[in-house]
C-alpha positions as a printed Julia matrix, in Angstrom:
332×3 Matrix{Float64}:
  90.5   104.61   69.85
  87.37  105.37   68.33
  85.05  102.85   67.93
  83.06  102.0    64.6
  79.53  102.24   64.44
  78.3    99.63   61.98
  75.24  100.79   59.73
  75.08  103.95   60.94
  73.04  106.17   58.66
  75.56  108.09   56.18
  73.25  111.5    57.5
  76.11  112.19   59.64
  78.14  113.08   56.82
  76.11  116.07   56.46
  77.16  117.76   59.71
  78.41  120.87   58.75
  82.28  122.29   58.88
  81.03  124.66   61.43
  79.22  122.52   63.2
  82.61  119.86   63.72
  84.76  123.36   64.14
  82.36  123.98   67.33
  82.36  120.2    68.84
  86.11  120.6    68.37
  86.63  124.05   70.27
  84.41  122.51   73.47
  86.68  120.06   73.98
  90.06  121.98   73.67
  90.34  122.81   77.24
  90.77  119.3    78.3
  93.28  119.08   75.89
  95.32  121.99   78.14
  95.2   120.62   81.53
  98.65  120.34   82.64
 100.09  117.45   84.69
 103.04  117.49   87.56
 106.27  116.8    85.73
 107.51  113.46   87.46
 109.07  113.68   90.57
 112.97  112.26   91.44
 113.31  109.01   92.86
 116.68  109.34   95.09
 118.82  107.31   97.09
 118.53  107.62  100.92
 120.81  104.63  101.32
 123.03  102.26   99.42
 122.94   98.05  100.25
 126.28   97.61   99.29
 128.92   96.29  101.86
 131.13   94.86   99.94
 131.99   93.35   96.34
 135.67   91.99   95.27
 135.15   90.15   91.24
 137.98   87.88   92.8
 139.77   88.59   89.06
 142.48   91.4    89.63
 144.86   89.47   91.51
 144.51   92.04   94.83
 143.73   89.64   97.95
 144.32   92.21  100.53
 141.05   92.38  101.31
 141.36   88.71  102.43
 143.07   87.08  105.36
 144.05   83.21  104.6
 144.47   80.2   107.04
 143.12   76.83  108.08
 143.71   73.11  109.31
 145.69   72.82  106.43
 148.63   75.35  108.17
 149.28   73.59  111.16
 148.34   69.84  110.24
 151.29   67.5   109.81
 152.27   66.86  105.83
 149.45   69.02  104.8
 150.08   70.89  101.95
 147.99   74.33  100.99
 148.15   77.64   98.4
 146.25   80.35   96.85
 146.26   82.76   93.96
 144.18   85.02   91.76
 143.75   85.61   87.99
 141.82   86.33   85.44
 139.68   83.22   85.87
 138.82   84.06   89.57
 140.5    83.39   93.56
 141.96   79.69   93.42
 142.63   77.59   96.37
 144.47   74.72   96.68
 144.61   72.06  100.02
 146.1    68.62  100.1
 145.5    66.16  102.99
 148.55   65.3   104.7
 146.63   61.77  106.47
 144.25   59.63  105.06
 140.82   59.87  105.72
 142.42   63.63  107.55
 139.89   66.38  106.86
 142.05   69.12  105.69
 141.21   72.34  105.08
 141.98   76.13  103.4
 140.12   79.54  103.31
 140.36   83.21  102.13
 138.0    85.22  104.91
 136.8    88.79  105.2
 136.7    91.1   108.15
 133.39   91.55  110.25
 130.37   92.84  108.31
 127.13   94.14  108.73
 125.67   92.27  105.78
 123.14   89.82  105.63
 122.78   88.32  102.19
 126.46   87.25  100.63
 126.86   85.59   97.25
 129.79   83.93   95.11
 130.22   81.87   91.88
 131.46   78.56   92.78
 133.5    76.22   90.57
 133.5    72.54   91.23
 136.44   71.22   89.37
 135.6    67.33   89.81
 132.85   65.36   89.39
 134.43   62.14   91.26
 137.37   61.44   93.65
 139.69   58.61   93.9
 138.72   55.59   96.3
 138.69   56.55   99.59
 138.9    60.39   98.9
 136.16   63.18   99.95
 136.44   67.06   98.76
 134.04   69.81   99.19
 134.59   73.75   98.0
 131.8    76.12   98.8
 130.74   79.94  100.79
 130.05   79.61  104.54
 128.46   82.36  106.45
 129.67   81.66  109.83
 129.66   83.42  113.25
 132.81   86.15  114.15
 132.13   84.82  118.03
 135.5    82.91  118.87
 134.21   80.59  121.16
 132.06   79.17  118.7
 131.92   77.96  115.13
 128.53   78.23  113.84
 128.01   78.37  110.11
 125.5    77.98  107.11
 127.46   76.59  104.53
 126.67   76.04  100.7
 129.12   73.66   98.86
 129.4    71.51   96.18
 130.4    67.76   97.09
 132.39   65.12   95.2
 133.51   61.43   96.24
 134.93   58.71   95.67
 132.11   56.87   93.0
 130.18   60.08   92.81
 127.83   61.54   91.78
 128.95   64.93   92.82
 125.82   67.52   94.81
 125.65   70.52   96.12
 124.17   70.93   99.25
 123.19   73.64  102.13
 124.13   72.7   105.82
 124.11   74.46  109.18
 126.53   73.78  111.28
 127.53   73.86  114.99
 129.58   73.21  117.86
 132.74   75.19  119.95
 135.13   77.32  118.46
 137.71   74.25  117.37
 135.13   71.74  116.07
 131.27   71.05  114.44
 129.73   68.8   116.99
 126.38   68.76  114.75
 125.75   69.18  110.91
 122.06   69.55  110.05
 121.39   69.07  105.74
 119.05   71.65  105.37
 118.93   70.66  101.03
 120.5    68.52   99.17
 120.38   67.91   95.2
 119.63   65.2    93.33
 120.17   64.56   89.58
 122.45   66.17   87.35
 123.42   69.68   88.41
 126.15   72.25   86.93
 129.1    72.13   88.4
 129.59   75.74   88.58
 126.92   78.32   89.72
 125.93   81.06   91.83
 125.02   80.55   95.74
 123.59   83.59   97.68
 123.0    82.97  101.19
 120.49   85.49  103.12
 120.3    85.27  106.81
 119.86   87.08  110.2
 121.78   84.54  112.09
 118.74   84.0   114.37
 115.74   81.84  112.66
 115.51   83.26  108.99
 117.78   81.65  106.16
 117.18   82.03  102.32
 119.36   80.36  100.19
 119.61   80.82   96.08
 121.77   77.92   93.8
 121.6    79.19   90.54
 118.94   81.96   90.49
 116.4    79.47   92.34
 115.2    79.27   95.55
 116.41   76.09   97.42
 115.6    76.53  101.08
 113.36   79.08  102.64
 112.7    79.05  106.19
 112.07   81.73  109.07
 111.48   79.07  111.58
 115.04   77.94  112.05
 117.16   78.01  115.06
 120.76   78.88  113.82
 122.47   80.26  116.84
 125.26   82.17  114.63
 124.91   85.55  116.05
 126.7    88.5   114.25
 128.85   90.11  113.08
 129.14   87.49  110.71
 132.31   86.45  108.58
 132.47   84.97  105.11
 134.77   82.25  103.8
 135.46   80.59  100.53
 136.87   77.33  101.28
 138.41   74.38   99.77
 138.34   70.83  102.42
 139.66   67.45  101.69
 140.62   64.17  102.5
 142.59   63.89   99.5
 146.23   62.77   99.99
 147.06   61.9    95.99
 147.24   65.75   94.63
 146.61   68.88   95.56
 142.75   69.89   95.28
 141.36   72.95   94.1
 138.63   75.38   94.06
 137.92   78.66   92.22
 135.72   81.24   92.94
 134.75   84.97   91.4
 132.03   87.44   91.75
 131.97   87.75   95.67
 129.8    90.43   97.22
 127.71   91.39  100.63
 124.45   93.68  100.78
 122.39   94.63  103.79
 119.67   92.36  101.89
 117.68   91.53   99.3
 115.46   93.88   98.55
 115.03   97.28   97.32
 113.17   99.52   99.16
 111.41  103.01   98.0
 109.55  104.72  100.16
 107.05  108.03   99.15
 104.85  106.35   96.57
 101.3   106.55   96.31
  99.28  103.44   97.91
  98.31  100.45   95.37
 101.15  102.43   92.88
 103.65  100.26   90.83
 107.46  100.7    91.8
 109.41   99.25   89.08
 113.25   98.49   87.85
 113.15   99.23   84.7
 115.59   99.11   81.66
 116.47  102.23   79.63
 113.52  101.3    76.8
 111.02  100.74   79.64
 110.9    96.83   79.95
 110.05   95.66   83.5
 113.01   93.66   85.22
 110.85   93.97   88.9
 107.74   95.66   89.88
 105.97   95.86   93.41
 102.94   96.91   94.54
 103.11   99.89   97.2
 101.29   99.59  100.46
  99.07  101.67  101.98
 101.86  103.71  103.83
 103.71  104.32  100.53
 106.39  101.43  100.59
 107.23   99.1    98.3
 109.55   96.24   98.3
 111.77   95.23   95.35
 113.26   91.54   95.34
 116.61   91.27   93.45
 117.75   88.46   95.44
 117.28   85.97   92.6
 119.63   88.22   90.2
 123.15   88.65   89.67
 124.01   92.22   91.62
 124.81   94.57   91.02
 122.05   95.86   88.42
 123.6    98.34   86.23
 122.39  100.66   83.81
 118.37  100.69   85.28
 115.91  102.91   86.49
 113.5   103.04   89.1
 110.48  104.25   88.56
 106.96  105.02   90.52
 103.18  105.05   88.78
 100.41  106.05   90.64
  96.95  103.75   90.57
  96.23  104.98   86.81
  99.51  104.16   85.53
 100.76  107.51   85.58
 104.23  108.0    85.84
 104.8   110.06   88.74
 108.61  109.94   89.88
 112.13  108.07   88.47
 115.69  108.53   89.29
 117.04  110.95   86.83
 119.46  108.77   84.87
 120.47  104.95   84.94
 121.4   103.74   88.31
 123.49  100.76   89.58
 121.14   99.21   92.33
 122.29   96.59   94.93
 120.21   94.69   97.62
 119.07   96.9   100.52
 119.39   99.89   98.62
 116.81  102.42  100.13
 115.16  105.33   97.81
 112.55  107.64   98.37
 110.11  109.8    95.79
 109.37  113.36   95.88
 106.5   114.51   93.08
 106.91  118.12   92.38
């Protein structure tokens, strides 16, 4: 933009056509220096483990069991619509914890994530009922488990709550709150659990951050398993839970390696708005969080700037990026 020069005497009016033609002609070749057509930004590795919407009625990828199968007078069922994976468990004892789960097989992952649907804000007198995601241990001769649920009672209110849990493979001998809400909360959201079963544990409740910690000690070595689990104390009906959008990464964030130090790595939509950026580091590497967002991200691009903003490499067309997806730039 040029900028205006107030007052200026009107003499430079006079400058003559040949004289502008000449000005104009010494700066042409800057006009002709050519630039490095951006480079492609390509996946080296894809963060997906698994995913299952929990909507087309297919549960094979889901082994079911529980208390609930081999207490006396307890009653127990599952099924899957439209609306998402429902599971049912009724108490067969009062004041008998009771309990029924869909699980997966052993996984690599570390951050797992489901939309959970608390049907009840209240339970009859005397009554207890919890439905939530549980990361827990595959070692058999223990039960270890981070667990996010959402809580009703009898006299309420209802809360959702994150808990590690411990003890030998048949029962939790201790149950450590790590949050619990207060106030009025939704009774259905998303809960992503991130963990490496050692000392770190991240846990999201509806896009926000609720606990945070590397300093933990959790005990729940891997391979881990995942559940979706209804428990209850109920004896008066049948309880239920419902559950959809299920999935496991390698993590939460995207990594892309091969961009220049103190660049910008961004996700990007296809008219250029910003849904992530990150600065790279001085060995080229720069870390993406999409923890906080509903995966997987569809329809984006991924796209590197150098320190001036120019855009120096992007994935050639829209890409569907998950947690722990790796890429890497090559400028040309």
């Amino acid at each position: 933009m040029t900028k205006s020069r107030i007052g200026r005497p009107r003499i430079v009016l006079a400058i003559s056509l040949a004289a502008i033609l000449l000005l104009v002609s010494a700066f042409v070749p800057a006009t002709n220096i050519i630039h490095a057509a951006p480079g492609d930004v390509t996946q080296v590795k894809s963060g997906r483990v698994a995913s299952d919407s929990l909507t087309t009625g297919n549960t094979t990828s889901w082994t079911f069991g529980g208390e609930a199968t081999i207490l006396p007078g307890a009653k127990f069922t599952h099924s899957e619509d439209a609306q998402g994976l429902h599971i049912g468990v009724q108490a067969g004892a009062p004041s008998q914890w009771t309990g029924f789960y869909a699980v997966t097989q052993n996984t690599s992952a570390s951050l797992f994530h489901a939309f959970i649907t608390l049907p009840y804000t209240s339970m009859p007198k005397g009554e207890e009922y919890n439905t939530g995601l549980y990361v827990q241990t595959s070692n058999k001769h223990m039960i270890n488990y981070i667990g996010c649920l959402a809580v009703a009672f009898d006299g309420g209110p209802y809360f959702w709550t994150v808990n590690h849990s411990f003890g030998p493979a048949d029962q939790t001998t201790t149950i450590e709150t790590l949050y619990q809400s207060t106030g009025t909360m939704p009774l259905a959201q998303d809960c992503t659990i991130i963990t490496n079963g050692n000392n770190f544990l991240k846990v999201y409740l509806g896009g926000q951050v609720v606990v945070n910690r590397d300093n933990l000690t959790l005990s729940i070595p891997p391979p881990f398993n995942a559940y979706l689990e209804v428990e209850t104390t109920s004896t008066s009906a049948m309880r239920n839970g419902t559950y959809t959008d299920y999935y496991a990464t390698l993590g939460e964030d995207v990594t892309v390696s091969g961009a220049p130090p103190g660049g910008k790595v961004q996700i990007e939509d296809s008219s250029g708005g910003v849904l992530v950026s990150s600065t790279a580091n001085i060995t080229g590497v720069a870390t993406l969080n999409v923890g906080q967002l509903q995966l997987p991200l569809s329809g984006y691009f991924i796209r590197v700037y150098d320190v001036d903003g120019t855009l120096i490499g992007s994935t050639p067309s829209a890409v569907t990026v998950w947690g722990g997806d790796v890429y890497t730039v090559s400028t040309v």
